[in-house]
VOGU-3710 file (C-alpha; in Angstrom, 3 decimals, decimal comma):
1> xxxxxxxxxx> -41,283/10,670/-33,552  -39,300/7,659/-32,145  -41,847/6,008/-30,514  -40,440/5,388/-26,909  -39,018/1,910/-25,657  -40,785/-0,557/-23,461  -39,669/-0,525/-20,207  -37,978/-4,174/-19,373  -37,145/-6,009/-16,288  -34,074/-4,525/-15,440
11> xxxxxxxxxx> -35,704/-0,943/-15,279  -37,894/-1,997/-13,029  -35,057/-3,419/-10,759  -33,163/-0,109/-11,490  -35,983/1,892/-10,355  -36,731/-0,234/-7,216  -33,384/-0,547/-6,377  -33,317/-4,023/-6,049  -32,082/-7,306/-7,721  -33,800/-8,228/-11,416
21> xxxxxxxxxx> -34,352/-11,760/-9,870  -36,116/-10,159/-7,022  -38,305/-7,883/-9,579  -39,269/-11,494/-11,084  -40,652/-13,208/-7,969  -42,669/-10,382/-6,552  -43,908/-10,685/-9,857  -44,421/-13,891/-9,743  -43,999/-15,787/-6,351  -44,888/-12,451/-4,186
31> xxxxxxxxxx> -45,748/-14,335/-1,043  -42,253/-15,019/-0,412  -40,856/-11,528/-0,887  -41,144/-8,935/1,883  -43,404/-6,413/2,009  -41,513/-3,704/1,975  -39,228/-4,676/-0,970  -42,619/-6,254/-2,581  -44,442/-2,472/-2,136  -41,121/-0,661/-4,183
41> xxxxxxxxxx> -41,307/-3,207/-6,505  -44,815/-2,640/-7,398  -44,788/1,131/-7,277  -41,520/0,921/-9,896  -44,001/-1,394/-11,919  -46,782/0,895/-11,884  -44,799/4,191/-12,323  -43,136/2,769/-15,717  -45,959/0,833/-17,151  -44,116/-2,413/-17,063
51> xxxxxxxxxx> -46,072/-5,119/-18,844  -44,480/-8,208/-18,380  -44,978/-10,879/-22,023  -46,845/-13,387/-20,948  -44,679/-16,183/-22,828  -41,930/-15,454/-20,948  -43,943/-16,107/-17,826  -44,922/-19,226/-18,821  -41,030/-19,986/-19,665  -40,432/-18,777/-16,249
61> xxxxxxxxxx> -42,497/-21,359/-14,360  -40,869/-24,140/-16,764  -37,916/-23,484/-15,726  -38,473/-23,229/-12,074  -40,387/-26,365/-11,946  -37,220/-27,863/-13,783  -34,773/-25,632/-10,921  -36,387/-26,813/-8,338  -35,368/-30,691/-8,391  -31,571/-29,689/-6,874
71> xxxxxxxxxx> -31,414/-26,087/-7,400  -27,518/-26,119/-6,283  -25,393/-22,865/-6,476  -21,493/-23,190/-6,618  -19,247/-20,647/-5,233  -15,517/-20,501/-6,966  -12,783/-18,441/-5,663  -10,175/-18,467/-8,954  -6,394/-17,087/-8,886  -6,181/-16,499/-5,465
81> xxxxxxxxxx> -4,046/-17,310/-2,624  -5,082/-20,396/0,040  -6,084/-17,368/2,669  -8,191/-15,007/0,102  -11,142/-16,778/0,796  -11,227/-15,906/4,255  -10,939/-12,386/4,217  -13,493/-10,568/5,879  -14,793/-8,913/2,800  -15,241/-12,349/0,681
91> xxxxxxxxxx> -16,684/-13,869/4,273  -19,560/-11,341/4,758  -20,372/-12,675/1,224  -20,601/-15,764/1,747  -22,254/-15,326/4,671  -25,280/-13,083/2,559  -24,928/-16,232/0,062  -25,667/-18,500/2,710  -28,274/-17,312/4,549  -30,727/-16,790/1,195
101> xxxxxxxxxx> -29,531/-20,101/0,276  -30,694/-21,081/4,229  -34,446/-19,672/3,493  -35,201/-21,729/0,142  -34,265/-24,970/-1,282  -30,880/-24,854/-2,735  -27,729/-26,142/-1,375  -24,511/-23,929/-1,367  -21,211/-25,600/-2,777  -17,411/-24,117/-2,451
111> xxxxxxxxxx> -14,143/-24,942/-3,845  -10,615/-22,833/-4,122  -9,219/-23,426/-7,555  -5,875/-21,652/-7,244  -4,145/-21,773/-10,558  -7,742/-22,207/-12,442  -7,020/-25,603/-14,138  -8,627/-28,116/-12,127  -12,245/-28,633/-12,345  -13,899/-29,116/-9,051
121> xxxxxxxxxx> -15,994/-32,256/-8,515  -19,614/-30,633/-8,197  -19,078/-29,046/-11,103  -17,537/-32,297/-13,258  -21,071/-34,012/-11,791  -23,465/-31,823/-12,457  -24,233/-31,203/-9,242  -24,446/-27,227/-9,414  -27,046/-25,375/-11,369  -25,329/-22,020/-11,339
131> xxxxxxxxxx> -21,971/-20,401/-10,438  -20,923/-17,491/-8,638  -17,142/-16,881/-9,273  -14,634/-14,514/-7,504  -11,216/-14,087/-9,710  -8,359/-11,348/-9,700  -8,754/-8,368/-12,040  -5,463/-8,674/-12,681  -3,770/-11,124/-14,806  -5,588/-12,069/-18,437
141> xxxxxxxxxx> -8,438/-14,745/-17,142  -8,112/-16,413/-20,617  -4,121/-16,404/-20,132  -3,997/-17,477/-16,800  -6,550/-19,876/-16,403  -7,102/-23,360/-18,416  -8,832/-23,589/-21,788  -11,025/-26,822/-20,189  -11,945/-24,552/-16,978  -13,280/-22,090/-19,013
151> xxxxxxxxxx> -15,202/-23,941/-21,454  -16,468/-25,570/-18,417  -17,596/-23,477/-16,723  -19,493/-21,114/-19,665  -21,687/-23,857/-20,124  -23,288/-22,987/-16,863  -24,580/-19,906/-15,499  -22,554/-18,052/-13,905  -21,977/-14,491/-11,993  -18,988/-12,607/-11,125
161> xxxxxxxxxx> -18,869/-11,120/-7,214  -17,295/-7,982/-6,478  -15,524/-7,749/-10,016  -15,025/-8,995/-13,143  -12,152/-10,055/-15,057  -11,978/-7,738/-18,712  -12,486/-11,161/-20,546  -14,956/-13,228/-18,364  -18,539/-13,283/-19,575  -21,244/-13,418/-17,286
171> xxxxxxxxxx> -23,476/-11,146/-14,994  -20,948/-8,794/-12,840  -23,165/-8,397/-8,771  -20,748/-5,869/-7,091  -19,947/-2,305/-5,242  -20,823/1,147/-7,089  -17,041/2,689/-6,931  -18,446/5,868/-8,203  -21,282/6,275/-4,944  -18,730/4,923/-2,449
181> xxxxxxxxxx> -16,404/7,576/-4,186  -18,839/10,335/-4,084  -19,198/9,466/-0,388  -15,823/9,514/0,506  -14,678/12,609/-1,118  -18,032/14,591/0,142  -16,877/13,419/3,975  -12,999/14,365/3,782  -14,296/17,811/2,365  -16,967/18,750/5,228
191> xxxxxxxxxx> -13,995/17,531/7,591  -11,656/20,560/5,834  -9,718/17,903/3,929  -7,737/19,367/1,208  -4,919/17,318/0,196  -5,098/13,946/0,014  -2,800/11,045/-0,774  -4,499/7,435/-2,302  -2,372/4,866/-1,176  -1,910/1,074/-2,521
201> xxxxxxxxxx> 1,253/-0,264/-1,830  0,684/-4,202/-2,983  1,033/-4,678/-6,627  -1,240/-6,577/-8,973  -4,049/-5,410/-7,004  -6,202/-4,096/-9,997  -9,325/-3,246/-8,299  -7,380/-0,886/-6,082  -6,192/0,574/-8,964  -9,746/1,241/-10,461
211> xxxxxxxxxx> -10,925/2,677/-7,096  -7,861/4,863/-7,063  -8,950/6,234/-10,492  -12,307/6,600/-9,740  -11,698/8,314/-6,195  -9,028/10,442/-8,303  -11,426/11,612/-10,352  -14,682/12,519/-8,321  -12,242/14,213/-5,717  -10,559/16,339/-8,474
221> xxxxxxxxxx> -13,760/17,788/-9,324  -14,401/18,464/-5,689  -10,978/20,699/-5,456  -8,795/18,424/-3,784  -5,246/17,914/-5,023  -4,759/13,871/-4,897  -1,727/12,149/-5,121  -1,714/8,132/-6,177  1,051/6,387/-5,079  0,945/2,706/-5,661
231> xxxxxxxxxx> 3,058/-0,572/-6,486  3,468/-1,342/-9,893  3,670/-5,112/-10,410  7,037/-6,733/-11,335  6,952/-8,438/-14,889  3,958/-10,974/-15,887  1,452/-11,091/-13,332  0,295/-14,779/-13,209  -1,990/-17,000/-10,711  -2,073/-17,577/-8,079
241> xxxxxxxxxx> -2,212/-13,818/-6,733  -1,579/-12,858/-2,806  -3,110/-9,501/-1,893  -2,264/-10,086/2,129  -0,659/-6,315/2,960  2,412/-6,616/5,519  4,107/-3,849/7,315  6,866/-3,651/5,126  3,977/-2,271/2,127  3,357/0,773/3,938
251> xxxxxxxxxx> 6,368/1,669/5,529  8,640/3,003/2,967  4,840/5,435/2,082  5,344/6,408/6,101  9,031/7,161/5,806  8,583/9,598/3,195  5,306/11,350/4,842  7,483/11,797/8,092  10,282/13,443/5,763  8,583/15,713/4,066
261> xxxxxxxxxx> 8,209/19,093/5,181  4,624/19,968/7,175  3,372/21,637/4,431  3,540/19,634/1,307  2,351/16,346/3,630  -0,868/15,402/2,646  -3,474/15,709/5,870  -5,783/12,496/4,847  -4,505/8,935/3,844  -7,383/7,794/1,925
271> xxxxxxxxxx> -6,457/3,037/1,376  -8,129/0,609/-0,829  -9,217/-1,646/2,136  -9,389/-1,700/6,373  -5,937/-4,617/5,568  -3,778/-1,646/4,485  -5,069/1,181/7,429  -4,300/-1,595/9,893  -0,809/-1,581/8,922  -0,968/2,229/8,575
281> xxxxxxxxxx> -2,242/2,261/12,426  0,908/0,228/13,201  4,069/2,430/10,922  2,410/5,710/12,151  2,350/4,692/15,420  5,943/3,118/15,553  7,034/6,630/14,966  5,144/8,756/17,693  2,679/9,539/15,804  -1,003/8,970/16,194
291> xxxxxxxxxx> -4,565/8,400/13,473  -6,841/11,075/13,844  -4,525/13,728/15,204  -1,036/13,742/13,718  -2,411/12,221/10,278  -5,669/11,010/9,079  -6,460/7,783/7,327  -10,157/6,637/5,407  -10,845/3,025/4,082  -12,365/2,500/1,237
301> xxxxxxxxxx> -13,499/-1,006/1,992  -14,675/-2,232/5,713  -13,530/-5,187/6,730  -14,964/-5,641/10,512  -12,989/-8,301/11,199  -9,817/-6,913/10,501  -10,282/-3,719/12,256  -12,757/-4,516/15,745  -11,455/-3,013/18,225  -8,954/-0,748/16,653
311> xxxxxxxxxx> -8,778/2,913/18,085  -9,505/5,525/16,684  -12,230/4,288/15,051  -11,454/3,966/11,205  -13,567/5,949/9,228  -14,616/3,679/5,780  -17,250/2,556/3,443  -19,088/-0,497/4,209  -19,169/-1,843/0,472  -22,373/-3,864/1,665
321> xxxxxxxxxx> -20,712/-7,310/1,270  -23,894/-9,443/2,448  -25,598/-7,789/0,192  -23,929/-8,452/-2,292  -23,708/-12,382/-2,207  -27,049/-12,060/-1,291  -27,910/-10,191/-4,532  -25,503/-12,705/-6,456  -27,401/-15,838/-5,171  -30,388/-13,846/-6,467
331> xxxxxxxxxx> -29,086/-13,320/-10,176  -27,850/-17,170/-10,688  -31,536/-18,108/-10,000  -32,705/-14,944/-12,296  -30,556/-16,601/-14,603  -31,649/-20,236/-14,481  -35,501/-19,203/-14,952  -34,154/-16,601/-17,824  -31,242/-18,768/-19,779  -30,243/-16,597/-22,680
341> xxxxxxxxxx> -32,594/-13,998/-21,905  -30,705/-10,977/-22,470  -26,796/-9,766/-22,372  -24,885/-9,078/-19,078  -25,905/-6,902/-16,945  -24,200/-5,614/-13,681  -25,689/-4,448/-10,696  -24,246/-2,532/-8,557  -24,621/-2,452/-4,813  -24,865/1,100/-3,389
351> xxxxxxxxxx> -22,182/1,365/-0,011  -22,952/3,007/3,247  -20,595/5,574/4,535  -18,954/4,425/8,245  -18,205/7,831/10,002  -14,881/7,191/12,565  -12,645/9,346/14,806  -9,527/8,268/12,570  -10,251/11,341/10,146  -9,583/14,625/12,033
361> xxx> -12,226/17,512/11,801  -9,845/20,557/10,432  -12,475/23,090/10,412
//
């Protein structure tokens, strides 16, 4: 018989539902964990027998005794355009980053690196500790960003928020597609939903593409007949990338719903992000038509920001972006008191579903 694993660190995270670095300081620092998050932890520890080596411990307090003299956490947004940073979704990160950064020590530093080749100053000074980067899926990261960037910044640790490019190394802290899929599909069918179009007009947008797939998928099994219709990108896709989503994105997608006959139009508009239903608010409603009655539209990402105030209320799935930086912040420091301590690892942040009046109940 094989005799049966030992349960690690990361199970116990897994079973708690919480970050690894969080599993490590109830384990270690408990005071300073609350006690509702400390009491999960503790039951996941006791349910799998976890028996934590007590030389890593003692490696553990070494290295937090050698954190704690600047423990410094840079944020990097790569390949992007001047305004990506300050979309909602990337904001309510920072904003999670901030505020754990607020309750400890550590000081939180940012820089925009567009085309990836330009090493920021905290960085070339050793003034960080750890990294948390943000970069397109699209476009090869070892293609489109300098050779010295990334040797630079592999020599510290690092972790990738929201997504990570299919060449970058590191720890990946991000949304679970698959639950916020699940969540989605299982709404649009108790509201009658049938047919079902995924739309995601701007090109080069890869994670779009991945949660079209993914949505694709868990709806097919569900019976729904789902259409994708997207924008392929136009030759080499190379950094710096703008996602922002204009009117003309969505309107040639509302021309041809209008056109069609009633019944091969699909009831339910199902977008990447809140940035493309805005737009689809603003074509539908240029032609008579209005969300939540004439056609139905579902986000896949919230961005409050974008959408306050906007009637009907958009139905969506908060992807839990505070959460997220806040679980990011929590793996750099995992990673400084672990360095080398086992491969990547990605953790996934489960969404909430955001129930709205812009998908119409057809019985």
């Amino acid at each position: 018989m094989t005799p049966r694993a030992k349960p690690t660190v990361v199970d116990v995270a897994i079973a708690a539902d919480v970050a690894v670095g969080t599993v490590s300081r109830v384990l270690n620092t408990p005071e300073l964990v609350g006690a509702d998050i400390r009491q999960r932890v503790i039951e996941a520890v006791e349910r799998l027998e976890y028996r934590p080596l007590r030389r890593r411990r003692r490696r553990v307090d070494r290295s937090r005794q050698r954190a704690a003299h600047r423990g410094n956490v840079g944020v990097l947004f790569l390949g992007l355009s001047e305004s990506a940073p300050d979309l909602p979704v990337f904001a309510e990160a920072m904003r999670g980053m901030e505020r754990l950064v607020a309750s400890g020590n550590e000081n939180l530093m940012r820089a925009h690196v567009p085309t990836a080749d330009r090493i920021p100053l905290f960085i070339a000074r050793n003034l960080v500790d750890g990294l948390v980067l943000r970069a397109p899926v699209a476009g090869a990261l070892r293609e489109c960003a300098s050779a010295e960037f990334l040797a630079t910044i592999e020599r510290v640790p690092h972790v990738w928020l929201v997504a990570r490019p299919d060449t970058g190394g590191g720890d990946l802290v991000g949304p679970d597609q698959e639950a916020a899929s699940v969540m989605a599909a299982d709404y649009l069918a108790r509201k009658g939903h049938r047919r079902v179009v995924f739309l995601d007009p701007v090109p080069a947008r890869s994670q779009a593409v991945e949660c079209a797939q993914v949505f694709s998928v868990i709806a097919g099994r569900r019976g729904f007949d789902v259409r994708v219709v997207a924008t392929p990108a136009a030759g080499e896709v190379r950094w710096p990338l703008d996602f922002r989503v204009a009117q003309e994105h969505v309107v040639p997608f509302v021309e041809k719903w209008v056109a069609a006959p009633a019944g091969e139009r699909a009831s339910v508009v199902v977008v990447p992000g809140d940035d493309v239903a805005f737009q689809l608010y603003a074509a539908f409603h240029g032609r008579g038509l209005t969300v939540g009655r004439d056609i139905s539209v579902f986000s896949m990402r919230q961005e409050r920001g974008l959408v306050a105030g906007l009637l009907p209320r958009l139905a969506s799935i908060d992807i839990q972006g505070e959460e997220i930086g806040r679980r990011a912040i929590d793996q750099v420091r995992w990673r400084l008191d672990h360095p080398g301590d086992r491969p990547a690892v990605n953790i996934l942040v489960r969404p909430k579903l955001i129930e709205g009046d812009s998908v119409a109940n057809l019985g």
